[in-house]
N, C-alpha and C positions, 0 to 999 in steps of 0.2 A: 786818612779817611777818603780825599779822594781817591785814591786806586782802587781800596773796595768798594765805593760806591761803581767806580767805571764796569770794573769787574765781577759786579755781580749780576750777570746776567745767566747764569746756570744751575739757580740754586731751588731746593723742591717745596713745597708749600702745605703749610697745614690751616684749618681756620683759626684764627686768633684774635685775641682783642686788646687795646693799648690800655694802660691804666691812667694816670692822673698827674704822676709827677713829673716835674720837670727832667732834662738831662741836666739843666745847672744845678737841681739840688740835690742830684746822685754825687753827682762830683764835690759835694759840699758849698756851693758858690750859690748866694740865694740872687735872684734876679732883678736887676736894677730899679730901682723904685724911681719913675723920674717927677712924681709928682706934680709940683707948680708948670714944668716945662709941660708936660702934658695937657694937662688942662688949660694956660696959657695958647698951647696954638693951638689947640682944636683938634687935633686926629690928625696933624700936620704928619707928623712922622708915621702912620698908620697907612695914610694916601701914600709915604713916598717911598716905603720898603718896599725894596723889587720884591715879585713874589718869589720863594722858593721852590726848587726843582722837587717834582713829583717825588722822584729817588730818594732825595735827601729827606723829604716830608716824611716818607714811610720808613727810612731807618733811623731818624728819629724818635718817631710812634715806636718802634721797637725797643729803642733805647730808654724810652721812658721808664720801663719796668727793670727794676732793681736787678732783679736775676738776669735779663738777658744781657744788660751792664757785664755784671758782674763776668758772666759766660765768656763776652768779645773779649774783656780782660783777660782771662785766661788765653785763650785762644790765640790771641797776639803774643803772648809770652812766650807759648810754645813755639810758635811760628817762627819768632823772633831769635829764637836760639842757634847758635851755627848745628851744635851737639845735642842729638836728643834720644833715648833709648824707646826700644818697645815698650816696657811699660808708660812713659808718657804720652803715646799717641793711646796705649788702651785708655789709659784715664780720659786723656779730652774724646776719644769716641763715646765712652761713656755719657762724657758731661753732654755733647750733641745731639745724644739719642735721648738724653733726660727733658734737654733743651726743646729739641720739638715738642716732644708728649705735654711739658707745662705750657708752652704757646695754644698748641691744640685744644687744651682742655678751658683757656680762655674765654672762647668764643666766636663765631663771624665776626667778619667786616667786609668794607665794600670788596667787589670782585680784584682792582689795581691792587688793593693791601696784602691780596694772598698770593695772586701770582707775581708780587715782589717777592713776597715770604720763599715761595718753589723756588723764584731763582737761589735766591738768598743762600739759604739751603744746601742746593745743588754746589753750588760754590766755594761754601766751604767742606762740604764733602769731599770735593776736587782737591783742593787745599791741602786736606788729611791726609787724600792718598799718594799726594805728591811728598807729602815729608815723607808716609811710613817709605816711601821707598828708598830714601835717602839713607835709611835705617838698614834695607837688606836689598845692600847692595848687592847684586849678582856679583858671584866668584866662583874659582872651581872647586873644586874637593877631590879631584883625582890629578895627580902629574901624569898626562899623555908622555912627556919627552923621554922617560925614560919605561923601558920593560916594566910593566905594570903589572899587579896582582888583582888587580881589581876586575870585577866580572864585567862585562859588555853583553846587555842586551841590542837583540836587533829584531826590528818591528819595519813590514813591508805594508805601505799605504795604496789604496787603488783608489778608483773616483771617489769612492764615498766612504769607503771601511777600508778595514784591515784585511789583507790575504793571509792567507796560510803560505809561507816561506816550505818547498817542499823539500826531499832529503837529499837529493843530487846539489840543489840549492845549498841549501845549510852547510854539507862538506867542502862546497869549495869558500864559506865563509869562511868556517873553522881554519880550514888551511893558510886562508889570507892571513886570520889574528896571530895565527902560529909566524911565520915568516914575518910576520911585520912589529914582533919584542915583545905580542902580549902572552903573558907565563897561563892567565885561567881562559879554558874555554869559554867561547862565546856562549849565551845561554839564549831559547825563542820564544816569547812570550805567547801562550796559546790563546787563540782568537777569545774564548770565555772569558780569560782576565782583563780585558782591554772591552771598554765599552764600546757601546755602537754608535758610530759617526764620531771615531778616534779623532781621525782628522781635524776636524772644529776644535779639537779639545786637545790641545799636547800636553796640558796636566793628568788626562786620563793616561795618556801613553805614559809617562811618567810613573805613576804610580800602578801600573801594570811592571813596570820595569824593577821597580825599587820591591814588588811582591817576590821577586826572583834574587831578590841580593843584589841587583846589577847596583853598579855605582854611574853608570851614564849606558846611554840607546844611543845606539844610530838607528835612524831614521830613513828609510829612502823609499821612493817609486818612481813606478817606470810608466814612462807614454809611448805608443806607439802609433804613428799614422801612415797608411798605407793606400795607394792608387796601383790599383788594376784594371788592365785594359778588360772590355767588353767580352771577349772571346779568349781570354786566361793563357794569351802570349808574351805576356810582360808585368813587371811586379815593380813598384818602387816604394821602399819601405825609410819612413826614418826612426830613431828609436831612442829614447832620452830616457835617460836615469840620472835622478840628484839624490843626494843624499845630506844629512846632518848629524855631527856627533855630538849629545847636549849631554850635561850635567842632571844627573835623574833629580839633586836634592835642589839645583838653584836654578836651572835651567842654560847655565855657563855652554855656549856655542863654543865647542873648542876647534870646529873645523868643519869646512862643508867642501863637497866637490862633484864633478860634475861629469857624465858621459855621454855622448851623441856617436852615434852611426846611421850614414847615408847611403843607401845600395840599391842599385837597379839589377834584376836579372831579365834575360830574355829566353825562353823555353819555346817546345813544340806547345801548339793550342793544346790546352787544359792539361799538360804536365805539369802548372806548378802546384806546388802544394804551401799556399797562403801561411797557415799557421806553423808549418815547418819553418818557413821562413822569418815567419816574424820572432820565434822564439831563439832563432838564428841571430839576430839583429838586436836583440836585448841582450843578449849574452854576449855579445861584439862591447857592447854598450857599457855593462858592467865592467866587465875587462875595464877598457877606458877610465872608468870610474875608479876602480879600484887602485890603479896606478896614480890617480890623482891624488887619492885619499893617502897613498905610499909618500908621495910628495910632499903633501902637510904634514905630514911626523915628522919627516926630515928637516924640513923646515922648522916645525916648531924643536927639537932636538939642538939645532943649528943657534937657534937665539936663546936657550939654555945654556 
């Protein structure tokens, strides 16, 4: 009990009210009658009980009520378990979401009783989703090591969306997937399928990927930062591309790698042409990347 009382400080709050019974006589234990000794010293032992901490006072007050009893019981058993399946985290979500709505429909109480309740709450929500993931554990579902059949989406992120992968682009993907064991063409998830502000969201990416068959996306974008002199006689460009290979159904990272190129040119005044170069400088970059990405297969190939 101590550790959930420590740790309950994350949990969400509904309004609610305590009922009347004791916690000794949920547990069956009715509460000490001390009679003569009472009355005998006067309130003696009432003056000298430390008080109780706030925390404890108000999970108590909870505990009073048969069903919220009942509820942490369960609750602890599941928690308690090394082995637990999907359907028993659905049931005790169940039981949580039942749990508040009967607290709720109790009644107010002073302001401390509910934003203990919020934490309360919040915490064991925490709780739950820390088991269910216990449950589904990330794994792959596709063998990279060897020549695969399985399809590969690939999806190009900019600041804030998704770009459009063009067809000079795409061919020289294709060609990589070919020389690098994988048997199905790569496949490009059109900007429609993929919502907007992918990026925030690799589940969106994901299920734009899995609409195409793909069994895993790679992932990648490109930065560019560039300094030109005032009078357009010098140009220094850097150019980074990262990229990631994830599992479309569990999100399994099977591999990330990485491209950088640094280049200065120096021209007659206003000969250069900026975006000729920078697109010069991404494509240096890729390369880079690509031979990286060449390297994890072999590697993961290597520990197969």
């Amino acid at each position: 009990m101590k550790h959930f009382l420590i740790t309950s400080v994350f949990l969400t709050v509904f309004p609610f009210a305590c009922g009347c019974a004791s916690y000794e006589g949920l547990a069956g234990k009715a509460p000490p009658a001390y009679g003569k000794l009472r009355t005998t010293f006067g309130g003696y032992f009432e003056k000298s009980r430390k008080p109780i901490p706030r925390e404890e006072r108000y999970e108590n007050s909870w505990l009073q009520h048969r069903a919220n009893w009942e509820f942490k019981r369960r609750f602890d058993k599941v928690m308690g378990q090394p082995v637990v399946t999907g359907e028993d985290i659905d049931r005790l979500n169940n039981d949580l979401l039942a749990n508040q709505k009967l607290n709720a429909a109790l009644g107010p109480q002073d302001a401390g009783y509910r934003a203990w309740l919020r934490q309360h709450y919040q915490y064991l929500r925490e709780q739950l989703n820390a088991k269910l993931l216990e449950v589904l554990r990330i794994e792959p579902t596709v063998d990279i090591s060897e020549g695969t059949k399985a399809k590969i989406a690939i999806i190009k992120i900019g600041e804030e969306d998704t770009e459009t992968i063009r067809e000079k682009e795409r061919k020289r993907w294709i060609e990589f997937f070919r020389k690098a064991g994988f048997k199905t063409r790569p496949v490009f998830p059109p900007e429609y399928l993929v919502c907007a502000h992918a990026i925030m969201y690799g589940e969106e990416i994901r299920i734009a990927a899995a609409r195409l068959g793909a069994r895993a996306v790679l992932i990648y974008a490109v930065s560019v930062d560039t300094d030109m002199s005032w009078v357009g006689e010098s140009i220094a460009t850097l150019a980074v591309v990262r990229c990631m290979l994830v599992d479309t159904k569990t999100e399994y990272l099977y591999l990330n790698a990485e491209g950088d190129v640094k280049e200065k040119r120096v021209r007659l005044p206003g000969m250069i042409d900026r975006i000729g170069f920078e697109a010069e400088m991404v494509e240096k970059a890729m390369e880079v990347m690509r031979r990286e990405i060449l390297h994890e297969l072999e590697r993961i190939r290597e520990e197969k």
